[in-house]
C-alpha positions as CSV (number, residue, x, y, z in Angstrom):
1,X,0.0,0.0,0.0
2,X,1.3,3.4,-0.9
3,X,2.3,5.6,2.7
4,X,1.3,8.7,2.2
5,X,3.6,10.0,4.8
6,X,2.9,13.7,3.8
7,X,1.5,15.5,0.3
8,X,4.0,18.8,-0.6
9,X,1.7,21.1,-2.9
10,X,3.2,22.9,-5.9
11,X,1.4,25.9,-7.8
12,X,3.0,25.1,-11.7
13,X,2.9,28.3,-14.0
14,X,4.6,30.4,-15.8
15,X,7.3,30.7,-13.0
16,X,7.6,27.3,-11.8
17,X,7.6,24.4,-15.1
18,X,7.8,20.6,-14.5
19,X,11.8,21.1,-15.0
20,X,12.2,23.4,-12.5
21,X,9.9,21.3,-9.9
22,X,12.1,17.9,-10.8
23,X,15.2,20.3,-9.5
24,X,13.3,20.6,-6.2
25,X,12.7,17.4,-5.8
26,X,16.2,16.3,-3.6
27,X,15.3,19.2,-1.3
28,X,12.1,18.1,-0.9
29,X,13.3,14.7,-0.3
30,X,15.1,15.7,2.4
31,X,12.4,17.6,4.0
32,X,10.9,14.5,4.1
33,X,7.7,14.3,2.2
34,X,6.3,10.9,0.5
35,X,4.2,13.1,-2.4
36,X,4.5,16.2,-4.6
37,X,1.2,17.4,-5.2
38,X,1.0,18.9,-8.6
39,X,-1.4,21.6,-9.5
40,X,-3.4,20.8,-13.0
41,X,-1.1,19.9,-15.5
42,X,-3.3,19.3,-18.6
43,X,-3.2,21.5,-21.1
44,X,-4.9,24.9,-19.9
45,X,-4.6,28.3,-21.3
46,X,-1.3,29.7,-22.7
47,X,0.3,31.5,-20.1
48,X,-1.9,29.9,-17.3
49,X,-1.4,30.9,-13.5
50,X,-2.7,28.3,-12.1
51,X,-4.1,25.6,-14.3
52,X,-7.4,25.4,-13.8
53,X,-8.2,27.2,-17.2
54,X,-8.2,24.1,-20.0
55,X,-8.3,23.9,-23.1
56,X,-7.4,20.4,-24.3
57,X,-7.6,17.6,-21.5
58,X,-6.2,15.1,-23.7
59,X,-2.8,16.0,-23.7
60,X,-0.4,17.2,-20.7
61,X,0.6,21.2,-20.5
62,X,3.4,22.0,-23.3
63,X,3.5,25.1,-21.2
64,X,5.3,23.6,-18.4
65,X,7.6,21.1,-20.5
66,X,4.8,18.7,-22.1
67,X,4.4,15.2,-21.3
68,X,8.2,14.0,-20.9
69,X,9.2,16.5,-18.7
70,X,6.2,15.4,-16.4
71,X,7.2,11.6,-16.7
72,X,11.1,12.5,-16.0
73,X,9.3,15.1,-12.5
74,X,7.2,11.9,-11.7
75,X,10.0,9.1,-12.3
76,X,12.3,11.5,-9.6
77,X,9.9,12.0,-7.4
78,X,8.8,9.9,-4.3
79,X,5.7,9.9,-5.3
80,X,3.0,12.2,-7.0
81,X,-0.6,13.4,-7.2
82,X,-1.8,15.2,-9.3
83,X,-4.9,17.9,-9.2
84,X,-8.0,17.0,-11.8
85,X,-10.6,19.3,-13.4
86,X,-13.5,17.5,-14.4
87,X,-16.0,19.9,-14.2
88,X,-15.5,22.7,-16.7
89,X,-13.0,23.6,-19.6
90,X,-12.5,27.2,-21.2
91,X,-14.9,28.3,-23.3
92,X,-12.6,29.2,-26.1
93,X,-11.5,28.6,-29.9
94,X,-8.2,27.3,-28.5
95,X,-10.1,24.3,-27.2
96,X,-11.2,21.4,-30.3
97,X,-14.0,20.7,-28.0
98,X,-15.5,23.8,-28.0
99,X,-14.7,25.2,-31.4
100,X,-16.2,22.3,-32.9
101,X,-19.9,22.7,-33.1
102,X,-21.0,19.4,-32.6
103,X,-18.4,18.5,-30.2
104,X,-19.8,21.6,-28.1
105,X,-23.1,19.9,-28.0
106,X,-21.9,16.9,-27.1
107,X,-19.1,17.6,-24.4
108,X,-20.4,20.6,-23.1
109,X,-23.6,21.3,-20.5
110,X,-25.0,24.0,-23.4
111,X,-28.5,25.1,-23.4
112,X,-30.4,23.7,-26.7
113,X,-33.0,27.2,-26.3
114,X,-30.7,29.7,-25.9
115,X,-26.9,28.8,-26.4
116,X,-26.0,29.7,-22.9
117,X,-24.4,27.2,-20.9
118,X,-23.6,25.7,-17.2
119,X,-20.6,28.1,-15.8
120,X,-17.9,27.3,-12.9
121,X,-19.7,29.5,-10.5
122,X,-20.5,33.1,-12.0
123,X,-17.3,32.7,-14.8
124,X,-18.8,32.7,-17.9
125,X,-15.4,31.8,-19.8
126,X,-15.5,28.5,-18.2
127,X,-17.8,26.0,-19.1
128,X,-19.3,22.8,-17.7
129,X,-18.7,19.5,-19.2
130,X,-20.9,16.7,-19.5
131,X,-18.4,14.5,-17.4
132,X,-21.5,12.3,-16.9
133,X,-21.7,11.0,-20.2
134,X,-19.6,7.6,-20.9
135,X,-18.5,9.1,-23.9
136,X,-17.3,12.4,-23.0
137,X,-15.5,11.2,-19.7
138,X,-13.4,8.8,-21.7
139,X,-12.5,11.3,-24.0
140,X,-11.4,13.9,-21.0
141,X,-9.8,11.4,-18.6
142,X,-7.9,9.4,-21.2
143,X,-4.5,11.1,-20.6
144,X,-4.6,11.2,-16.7
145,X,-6.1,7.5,-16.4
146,X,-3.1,6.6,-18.2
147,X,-0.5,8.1,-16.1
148,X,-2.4,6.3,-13.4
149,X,-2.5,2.8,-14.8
150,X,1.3,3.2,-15.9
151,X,2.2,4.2,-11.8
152,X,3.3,7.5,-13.6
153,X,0.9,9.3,-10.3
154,X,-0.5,7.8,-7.4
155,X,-3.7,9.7,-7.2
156,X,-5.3,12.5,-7.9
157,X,-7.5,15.6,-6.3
158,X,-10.9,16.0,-8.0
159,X,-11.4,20.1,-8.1
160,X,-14.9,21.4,-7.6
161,X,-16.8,17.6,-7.3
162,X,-19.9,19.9,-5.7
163,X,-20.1,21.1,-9.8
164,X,-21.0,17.8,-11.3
165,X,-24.4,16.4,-12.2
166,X,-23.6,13.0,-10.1
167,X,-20.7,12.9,-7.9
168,X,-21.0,9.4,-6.2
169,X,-21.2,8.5,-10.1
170,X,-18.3,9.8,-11.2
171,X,-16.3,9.0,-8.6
172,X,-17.2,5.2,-8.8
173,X,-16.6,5.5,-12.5
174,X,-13.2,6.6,-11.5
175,X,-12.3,3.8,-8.9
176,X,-14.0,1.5,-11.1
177,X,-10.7,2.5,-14.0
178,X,-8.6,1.8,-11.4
179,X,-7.9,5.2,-9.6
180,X,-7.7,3.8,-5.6
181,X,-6.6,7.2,-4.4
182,X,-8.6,9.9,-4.7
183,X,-9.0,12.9,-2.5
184,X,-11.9,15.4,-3.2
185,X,-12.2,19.1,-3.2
186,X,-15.4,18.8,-0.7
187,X,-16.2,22.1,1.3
188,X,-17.9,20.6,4.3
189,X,-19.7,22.9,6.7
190,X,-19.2,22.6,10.6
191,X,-21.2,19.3,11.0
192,X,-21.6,18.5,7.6
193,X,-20.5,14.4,7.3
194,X,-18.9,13.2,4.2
195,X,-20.7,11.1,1.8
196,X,-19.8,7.3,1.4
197,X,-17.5,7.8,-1.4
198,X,-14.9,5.7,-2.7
199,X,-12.6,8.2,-2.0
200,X,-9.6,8.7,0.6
201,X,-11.0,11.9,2.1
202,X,-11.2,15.4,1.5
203,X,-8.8,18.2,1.1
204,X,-9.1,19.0,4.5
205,X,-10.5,22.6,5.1
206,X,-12.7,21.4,8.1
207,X,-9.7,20.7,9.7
208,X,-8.0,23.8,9.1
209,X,-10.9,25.5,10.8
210,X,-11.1,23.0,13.4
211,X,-7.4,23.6,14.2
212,X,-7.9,27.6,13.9
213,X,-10.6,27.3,16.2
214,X,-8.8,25.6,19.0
215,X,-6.6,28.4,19.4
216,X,-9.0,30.9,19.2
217,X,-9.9,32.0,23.1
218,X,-13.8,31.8,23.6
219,X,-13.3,34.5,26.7
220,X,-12.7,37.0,24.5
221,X,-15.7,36.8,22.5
222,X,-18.0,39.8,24.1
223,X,-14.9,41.9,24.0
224,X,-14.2,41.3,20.4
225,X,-18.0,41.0,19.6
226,X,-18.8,44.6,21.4
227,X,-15.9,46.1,19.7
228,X,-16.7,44.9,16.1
229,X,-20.3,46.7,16.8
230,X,-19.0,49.8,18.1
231,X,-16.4,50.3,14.6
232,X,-18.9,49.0,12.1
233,X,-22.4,49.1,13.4
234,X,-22.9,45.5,12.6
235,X,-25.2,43.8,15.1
236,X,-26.6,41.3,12.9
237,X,-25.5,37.4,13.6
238,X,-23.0,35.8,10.8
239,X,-25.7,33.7,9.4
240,X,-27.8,36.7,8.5
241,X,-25.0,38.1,6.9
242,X,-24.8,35.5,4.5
243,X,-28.3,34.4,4.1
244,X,-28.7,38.2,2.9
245,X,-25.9,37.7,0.5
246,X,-26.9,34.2,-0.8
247,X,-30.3,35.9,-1.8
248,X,-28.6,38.6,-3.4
249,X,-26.2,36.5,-5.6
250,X,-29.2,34.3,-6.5
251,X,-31.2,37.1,-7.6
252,X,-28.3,39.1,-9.6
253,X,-25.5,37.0,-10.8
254,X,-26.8,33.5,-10.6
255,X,-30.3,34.6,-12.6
256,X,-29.3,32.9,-16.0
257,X,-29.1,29.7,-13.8
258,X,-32.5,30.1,-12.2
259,X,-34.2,31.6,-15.4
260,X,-32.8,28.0,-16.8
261,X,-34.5,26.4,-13.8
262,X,-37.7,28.0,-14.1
263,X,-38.1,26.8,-17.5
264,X,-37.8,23.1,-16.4
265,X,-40.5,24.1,-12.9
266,X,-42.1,27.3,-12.9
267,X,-42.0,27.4,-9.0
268,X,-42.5,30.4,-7.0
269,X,-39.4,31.4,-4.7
270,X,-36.7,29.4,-6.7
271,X,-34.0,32.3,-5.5
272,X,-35.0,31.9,-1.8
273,X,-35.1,28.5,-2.4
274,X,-31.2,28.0,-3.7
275,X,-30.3,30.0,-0.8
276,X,-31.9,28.2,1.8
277,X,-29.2,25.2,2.5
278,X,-26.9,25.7,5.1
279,X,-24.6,23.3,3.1
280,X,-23.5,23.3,-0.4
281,X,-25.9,20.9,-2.0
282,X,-28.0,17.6,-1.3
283,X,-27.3,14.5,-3.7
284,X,-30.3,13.1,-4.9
285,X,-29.6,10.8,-7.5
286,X,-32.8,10.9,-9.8
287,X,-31.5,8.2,-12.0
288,X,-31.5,5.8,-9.6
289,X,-34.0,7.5,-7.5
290,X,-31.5,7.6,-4.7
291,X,-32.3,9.9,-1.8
292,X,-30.2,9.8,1.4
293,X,-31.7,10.3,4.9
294,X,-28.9,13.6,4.8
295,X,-30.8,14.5,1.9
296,X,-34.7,14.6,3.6
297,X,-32.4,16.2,6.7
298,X,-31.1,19.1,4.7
299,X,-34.2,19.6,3.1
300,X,-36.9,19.7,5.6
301,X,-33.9,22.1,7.2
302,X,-33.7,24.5,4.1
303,X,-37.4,25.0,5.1
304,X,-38.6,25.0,1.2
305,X,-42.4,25.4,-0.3
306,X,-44.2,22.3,0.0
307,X,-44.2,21.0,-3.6
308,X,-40.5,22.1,-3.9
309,X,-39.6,19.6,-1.3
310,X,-41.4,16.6,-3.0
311,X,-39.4,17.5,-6.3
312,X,-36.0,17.1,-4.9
313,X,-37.0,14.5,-2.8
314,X,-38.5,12.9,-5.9
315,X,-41.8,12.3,-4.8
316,X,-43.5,14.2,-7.7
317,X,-41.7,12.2,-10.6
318,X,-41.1,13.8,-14.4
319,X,-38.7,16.6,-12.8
320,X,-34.9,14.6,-13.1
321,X,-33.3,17.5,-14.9
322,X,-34.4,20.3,-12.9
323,X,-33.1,17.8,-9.7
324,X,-29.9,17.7,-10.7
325,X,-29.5,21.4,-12.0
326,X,-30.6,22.9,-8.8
327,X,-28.6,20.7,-7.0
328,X,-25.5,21.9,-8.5
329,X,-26.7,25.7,-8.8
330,X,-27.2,25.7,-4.7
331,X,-23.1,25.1,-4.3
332,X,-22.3,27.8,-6.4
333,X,-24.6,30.3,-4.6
334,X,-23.5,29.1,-1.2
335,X,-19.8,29.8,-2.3
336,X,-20.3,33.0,-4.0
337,X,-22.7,34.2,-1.4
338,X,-20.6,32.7,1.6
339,X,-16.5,33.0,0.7
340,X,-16.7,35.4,-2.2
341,X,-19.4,37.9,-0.6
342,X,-20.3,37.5,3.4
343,X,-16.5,36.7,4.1
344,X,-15.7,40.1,2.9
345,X,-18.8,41.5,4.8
346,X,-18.6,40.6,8.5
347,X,-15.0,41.1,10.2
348,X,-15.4,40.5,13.7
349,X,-12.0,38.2,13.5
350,X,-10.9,37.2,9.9
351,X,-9.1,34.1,11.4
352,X,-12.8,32.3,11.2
353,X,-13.3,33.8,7.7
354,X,-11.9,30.8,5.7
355,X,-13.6,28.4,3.3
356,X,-15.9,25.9,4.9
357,X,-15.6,27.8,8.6
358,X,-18.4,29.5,10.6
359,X,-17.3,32.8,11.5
360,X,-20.1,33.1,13.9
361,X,-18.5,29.7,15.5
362,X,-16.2,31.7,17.7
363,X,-13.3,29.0,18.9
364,X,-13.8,25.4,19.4
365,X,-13.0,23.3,22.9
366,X,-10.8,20.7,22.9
367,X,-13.7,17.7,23.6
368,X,-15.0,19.3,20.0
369,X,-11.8,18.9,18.5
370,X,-11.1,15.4,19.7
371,X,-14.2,14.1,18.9
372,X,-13.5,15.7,15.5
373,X,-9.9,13.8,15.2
374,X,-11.3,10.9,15.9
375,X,-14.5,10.9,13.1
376,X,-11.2,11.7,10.5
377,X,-10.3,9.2,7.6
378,X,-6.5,8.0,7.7
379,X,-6.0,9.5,4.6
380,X,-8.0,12.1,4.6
381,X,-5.5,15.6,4.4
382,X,-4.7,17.8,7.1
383,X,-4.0,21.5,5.2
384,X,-3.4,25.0,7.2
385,X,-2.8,26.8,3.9
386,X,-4.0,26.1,0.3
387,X,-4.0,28.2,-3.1
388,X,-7.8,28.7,-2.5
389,X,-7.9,29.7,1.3
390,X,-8.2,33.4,2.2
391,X,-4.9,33.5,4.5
392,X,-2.0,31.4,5.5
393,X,-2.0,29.9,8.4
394,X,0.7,32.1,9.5
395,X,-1.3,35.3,8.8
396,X,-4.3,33.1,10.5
397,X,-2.5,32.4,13.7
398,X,-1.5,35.9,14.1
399,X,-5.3,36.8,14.3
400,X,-6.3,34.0,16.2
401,X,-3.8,35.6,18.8
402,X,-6.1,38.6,19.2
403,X,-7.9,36.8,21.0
404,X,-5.3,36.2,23.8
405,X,-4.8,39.8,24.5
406,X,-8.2,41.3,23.3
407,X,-8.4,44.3,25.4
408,X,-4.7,45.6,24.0
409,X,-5.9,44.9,20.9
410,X,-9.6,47.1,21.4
411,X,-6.7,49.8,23.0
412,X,-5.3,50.1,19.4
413,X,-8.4,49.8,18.0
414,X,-9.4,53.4,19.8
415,X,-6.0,54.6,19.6
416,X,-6.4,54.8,15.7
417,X,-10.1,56.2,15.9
418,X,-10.9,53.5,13.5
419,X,-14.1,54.0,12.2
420,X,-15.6,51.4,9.4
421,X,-15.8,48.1,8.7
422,X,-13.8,48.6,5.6
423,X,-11.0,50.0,7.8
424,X,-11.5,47.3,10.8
425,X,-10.9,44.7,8.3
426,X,-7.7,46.6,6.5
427,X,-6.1,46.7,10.0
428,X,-6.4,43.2,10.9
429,X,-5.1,42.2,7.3
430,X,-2.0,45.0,8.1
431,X,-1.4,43.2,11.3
432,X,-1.5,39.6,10.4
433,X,0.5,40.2,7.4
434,X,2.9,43.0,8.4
435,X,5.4,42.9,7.2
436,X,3.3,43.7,4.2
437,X,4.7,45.8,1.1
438,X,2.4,48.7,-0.3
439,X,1.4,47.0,-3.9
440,X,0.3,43.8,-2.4
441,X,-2.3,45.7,0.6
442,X,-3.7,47.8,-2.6
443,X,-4.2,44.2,-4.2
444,X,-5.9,42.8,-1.3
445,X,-7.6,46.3,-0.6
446,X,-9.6,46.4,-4.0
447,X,-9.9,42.6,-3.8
448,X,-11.6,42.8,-0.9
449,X,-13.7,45.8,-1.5
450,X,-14.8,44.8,-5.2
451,X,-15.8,40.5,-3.5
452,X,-18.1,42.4,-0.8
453,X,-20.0,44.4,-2.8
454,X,-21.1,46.9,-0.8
455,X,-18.4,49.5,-1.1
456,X,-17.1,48.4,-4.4
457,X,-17.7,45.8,-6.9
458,X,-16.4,44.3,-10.1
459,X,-19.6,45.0,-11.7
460,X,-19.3,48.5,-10.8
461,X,-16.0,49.4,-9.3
462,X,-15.8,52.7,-7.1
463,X,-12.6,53.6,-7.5
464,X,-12.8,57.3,-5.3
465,X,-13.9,54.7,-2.2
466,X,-11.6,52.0,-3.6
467,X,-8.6,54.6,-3.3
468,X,-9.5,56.1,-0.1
469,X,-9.4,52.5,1.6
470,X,-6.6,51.6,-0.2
471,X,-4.7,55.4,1.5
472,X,-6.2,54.2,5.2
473,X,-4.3,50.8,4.4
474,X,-0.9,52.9,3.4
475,X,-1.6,54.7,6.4
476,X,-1.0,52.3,9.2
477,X,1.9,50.5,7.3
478,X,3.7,53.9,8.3
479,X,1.9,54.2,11.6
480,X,4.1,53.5,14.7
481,X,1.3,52.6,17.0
482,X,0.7,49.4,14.6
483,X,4.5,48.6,14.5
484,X,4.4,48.2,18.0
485,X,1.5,46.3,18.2
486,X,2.8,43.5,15.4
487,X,5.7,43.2,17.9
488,X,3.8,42.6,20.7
489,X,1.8,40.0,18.7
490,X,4.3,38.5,16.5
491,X,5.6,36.0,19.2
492,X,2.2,35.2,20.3
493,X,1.3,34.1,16.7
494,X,4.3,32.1,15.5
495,X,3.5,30.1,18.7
496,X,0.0,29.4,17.5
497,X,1.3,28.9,13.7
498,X,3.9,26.1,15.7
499,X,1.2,24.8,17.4
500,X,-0.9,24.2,14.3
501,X,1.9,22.9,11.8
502,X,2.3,19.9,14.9
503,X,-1.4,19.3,14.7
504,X,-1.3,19.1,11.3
505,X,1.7,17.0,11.2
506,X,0.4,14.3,13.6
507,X,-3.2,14.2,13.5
508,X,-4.9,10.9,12.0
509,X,-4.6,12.1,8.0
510,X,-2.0,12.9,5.4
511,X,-0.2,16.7,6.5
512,X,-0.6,18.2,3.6
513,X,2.1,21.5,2.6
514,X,1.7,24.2,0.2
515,X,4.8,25.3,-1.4
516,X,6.8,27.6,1.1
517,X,5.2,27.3,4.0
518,X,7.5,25.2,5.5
519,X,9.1,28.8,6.3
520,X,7.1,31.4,7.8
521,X,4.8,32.5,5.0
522,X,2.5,36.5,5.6
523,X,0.0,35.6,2.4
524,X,-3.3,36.7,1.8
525,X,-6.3,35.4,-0.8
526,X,-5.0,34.5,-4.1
527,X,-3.2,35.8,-6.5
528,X,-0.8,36.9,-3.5
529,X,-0.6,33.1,-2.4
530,X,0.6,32.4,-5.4
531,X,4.0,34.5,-5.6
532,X,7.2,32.8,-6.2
533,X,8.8,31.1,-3.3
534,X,12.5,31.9,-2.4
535,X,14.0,28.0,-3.1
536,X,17.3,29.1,-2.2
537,X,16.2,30.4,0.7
538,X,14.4,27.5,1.6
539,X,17.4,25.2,1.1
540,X,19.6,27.4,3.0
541,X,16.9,27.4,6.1
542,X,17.0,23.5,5.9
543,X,20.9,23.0,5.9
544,X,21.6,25.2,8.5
545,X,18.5,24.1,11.4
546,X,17.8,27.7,11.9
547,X,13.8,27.9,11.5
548,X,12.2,26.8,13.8
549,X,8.7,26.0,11.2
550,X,11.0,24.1,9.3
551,X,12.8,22.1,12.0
552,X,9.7,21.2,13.3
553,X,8.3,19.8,9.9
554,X,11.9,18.0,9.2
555,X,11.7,16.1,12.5
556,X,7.8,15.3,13.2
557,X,8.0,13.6,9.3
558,X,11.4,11.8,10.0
559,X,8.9,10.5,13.2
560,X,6.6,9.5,10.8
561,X,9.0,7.8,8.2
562,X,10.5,6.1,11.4
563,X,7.0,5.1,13.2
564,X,4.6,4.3,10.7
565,X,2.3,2.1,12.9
566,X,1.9,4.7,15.5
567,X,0.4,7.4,13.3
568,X,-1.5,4.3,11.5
569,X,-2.6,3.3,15.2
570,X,-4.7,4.6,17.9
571,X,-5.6,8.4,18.7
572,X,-6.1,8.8,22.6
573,X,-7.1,12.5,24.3
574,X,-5.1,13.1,27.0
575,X,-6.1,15.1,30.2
576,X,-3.2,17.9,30.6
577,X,-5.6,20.7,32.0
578,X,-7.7,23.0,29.9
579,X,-5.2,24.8,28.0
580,X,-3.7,22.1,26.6
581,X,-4.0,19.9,23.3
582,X,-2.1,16.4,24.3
583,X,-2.9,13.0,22.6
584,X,-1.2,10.0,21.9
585,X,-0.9,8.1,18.5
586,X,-0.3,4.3,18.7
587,X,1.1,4.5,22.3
588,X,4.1,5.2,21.0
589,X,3.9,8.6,20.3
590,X,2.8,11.8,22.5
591,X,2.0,15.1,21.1
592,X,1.2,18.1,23.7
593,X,0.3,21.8,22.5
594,X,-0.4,24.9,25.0
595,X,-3.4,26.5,23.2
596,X,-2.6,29.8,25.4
597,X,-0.3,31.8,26.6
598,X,1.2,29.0,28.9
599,X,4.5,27.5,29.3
600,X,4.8,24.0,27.7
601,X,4.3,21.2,30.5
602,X,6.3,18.4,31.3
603,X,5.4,15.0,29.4
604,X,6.5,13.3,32.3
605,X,9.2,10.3,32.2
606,X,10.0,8.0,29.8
607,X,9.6,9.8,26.8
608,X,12.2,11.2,24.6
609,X,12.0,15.0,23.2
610,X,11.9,15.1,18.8
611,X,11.0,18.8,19.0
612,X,9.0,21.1,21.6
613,X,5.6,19.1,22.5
614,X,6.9,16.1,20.0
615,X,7.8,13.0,22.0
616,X,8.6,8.8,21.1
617,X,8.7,6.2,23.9
């Protein structure tokens, strides 16, 4: 069986080709992973930042060094998986399957009536494909099933899965041509269970909330809640912050997707209705008139019209299309409504805004935490930081750290007079990121501004209130009040960040790393999470033991590597007081974190120190 000891992610582009990631791959080696993890590396637009953009799925990117240069990366490499896009393609001449007529109507999810078709989300350049149909996903997983039957990768990561018409389909139609390792792009919500897929996991974003959340200090909630009301005037709970957003993006951007739906059932309230689920979808299988107890849950929960419900619980038969197409239109409005709009919105702590957390869920105890570690698949992957996610988990610990001192944080917060929730949310971003250069807060600034869509939007960019935002950001970089500050929280931070790398690193599941962060790594949303890493530097760090991020993730994979049936073995909660994360794995191995501001306690005898709070017997 292949031990996935840890997954190392690489963003491929323009600045990083399959070459230059097969010169990595001794240092990487050394670090001690078992996996690169390969951003898509099919064929995608010329000039493509991150992949996800492709035109020809038959053939691998001649952009990054074509198919040779992948198959000389993979036969260097420990081991590799590599990210998959089945659910949409460009929409452009560049790609045969779209510039041929016929081959559009075949491949692509086009509507007969009008021309339009199914979009990734609100992007109307990228198309969905029919990956449902037999014919079309032979044509479009030829080339990566085989580099799988020919050990070329070990597995892949499905992007999107929430996108297709069937996903327990596809994914059985991928085990069933011999893919045993899949991991799937799955945005759980607190709660939310995973369905029985014959998949390893998902990518791992309720853990990275999970693990945000235990650091998070629930005593400093009213002070933290009471200030964010004072600055911005917000009152209102999270979850009416995003139910008003959901509505909004189902009525404005999503309204080609319910016009198509109200042509299949003319049903009253079919915009309150896709914004009603507190999850991303249901998955009703009308074809084989599937419907999960989750399903009727999640339903009856969303609180729909009466003969609504009996549709997508299939009880009035003759409506399979509109089923399935409402089923994959309510995960893009929860994502554009929820990450891409009501993250941007409410700002009481952006350490809780990241995709699939609550930010109303402020902190989680350590019982909910364990009982969480224990319901985890053994493959499942553990990440901190992604390409998608807003922050790193360095910026994210930073702001969790708030928390610990909250009333010298509301001192600051009246020191500066700030006044606005545009302006509370710019000074946490200066402070979790600082050191933070002037061009890249801009970035974030109009990013930001432009995703909520109050202030600004892309639609209809204000650029006088863009700019004065952007002037209050430049403001505090130069202000000494907030240097002062980032010094008092700096150390409080990286011992949250350390805290959360050893979760990640020894928790049942598969530590997954995103290129760089291995070193200390201030990013924000993407593009800015996507800048080029400093190799060198990184090499350098790793020779000479001086990082203390980096020792940590040298030794606690060396422990892995060296005890592979303890982190295969048991998890057992151990009782070290309240302020302390300690569990063992296998009996063999004991892992103890301070959650607070507290000194690091004594494992007691008979265990030998790998790295602070790291132990073997």
């Amino acid at each position: 069986m292949t031990d996935f000891r840890a997954l190392y992610r690489l963003q491929l582009g323009p600045g990083l080709s399959f070459a230059d990631a097969r010169r990595l791959v001794p240092y990487l080696r050394e670090l001690g992973v078992s996996h690169l993890y390969l951003s898509p590396s099919l064929q995608a637009r010329p000039g493509s930042a991150h992949g996800y953009d492709v035109v020809d799925p038959t053939r691998v990117s001649e952009d990054l060094g074509g198919e040779e240069e992948l198959r000389a990366l993979c036969r260097e490499a420990p081991g590799v998986v590599l990210d998959v896009v089945p659910n949409h393609m460009l929409a452009d001449e560049a790609n045969p399957f779209w510039a041929d007529e016929e081959l559009r109507a075949r491949f692509f999810d086009v509507d007969p009536e009008t021309g339009a078709h199914r979009r990734f989300f609100t992007v109307d350049e990228l198309a969905g494909v029919k990956v449902e149909d037999p014919e079309v996903f032979e044509a479009t997983h030829r080339k990566v099933l085989q580099l799988a039957r020919e050990g070329v990768i070990d597995g892949v990561r499905v992007d999107h899965p929430d996108g297709l018409a069937n996903p327990r389909k596809y994914l059985e139609r991928l085990r069933a041509e011999g893919l045993e390792h899949v991991w799937v792009e799955k945005i759980l919500e607190p709660g939310e269970k995973l369905r029985d897929w014959p998949v390893e996991g998902t990518t791992g974003y309720e853990f990275l909330n999970d693990v945000a959340g235990l650091f998070v200090d629930p005593a400093a909630e009213e002070v933290l809640t009471s200030l964010y009301r004072e600055v911005s005037g917000e009152s209102r709970p999270f979850a009416e912050v995003a139910a008003e957003a959901k509505l909004e993006q189902a009525r404005s951007d999503f309204r080609p997707e319910v016009e198509r739906l109200r042509g299949l059932l003319n049903e009253p309230g079919l915009e309150e209705a896709l914004a009603s689920f507190r999850v991303y979808r249901t998955y009703v299988e009308p074809e084989r008139g599937r419907v999960e107890e989750a399903d009727r849950e999640e339903v009856e929960r969303a609180g729909l019209g009466e003969r609504l419900a009996r549709v997508l619980l299939l009880e009035e038969a003759g409506h399979e299309e509109f089923v399935t197409r409402f089923q994959q239109t309510t995960g893009a409005v929860m994502a554009k409504g929820v990450e891409d709009t009501a993250f941007y919105r409410y700002n009481r702590l952006l350490a809780l805004n990241d995709v699939g957390g609550d930010p109303g869920r402020f902190g989680l105890s350590l019982d909910e935490f364990h009982a969480a570690q224990a319901r985890r698949p053994p493959n499942g992957l553990l990440t901190t930081f992604t390409h998608d996610s807003k922050r790193s988990g360095d910026v994210r610990a930073r702001l969790a750290a708030l928390t610990w001192i909250p009333d010298e944080w509301a001192t600051l917060v009246a020191r500066l007079g700030v006044e606005g929730d545009d302006e509370y949310h710019v000074l946490q971003t200066v402070v979790g990121a600082w050191p933070l250069e002037p061009e890249r807060l801009d970035a974030y600034v109009e990013k930001a501004l432009r995703e909520g869509k109050r202030t600004s939007s892309w639609a209809e960019p204000d650029e006088r209130a863009e700019r004065r935002v952007r002037d209050y950001g430049r403001s505090l970089l130069e202000h000494p009040e907030v240097e002062r500050f980032v010094e008092r929280v700096r150390p409080l931070g990286r011992r949250i960040a350390l805290g959360q790398l050893l979760l990640k690193l020894t928790s049942p599941g598969v530590p997954d790393l995103y290129q760089g962060d291995e070193l200390e790594v201030l990013a924000l949303v993407d593009p800015d999470n996507r800048r080029p890493v400093d190799w060198e530097r990184s090499r350098r760090a790793l020779g000479d033991g001086s990082d203390p991020k980096l020792v940590l993730t040298r030794r606690a994979l060396e422990l892995r590597a060296r005890r592979p049936g303890a982190f295969a073995g048991g998890y057992e909660p151990l009782e070290l007081g309240p302020d302390v994360c300690a569990f063992t794995r296998g009996g063999e191995v004991l892992i103890v974190v301070p959650l607070r501001d507290v000194e690091l306690p004594d494992p007691g005898p008979g265990w030998r120190e790998v790295a602070p709070g790291l132990y073997e017997r």
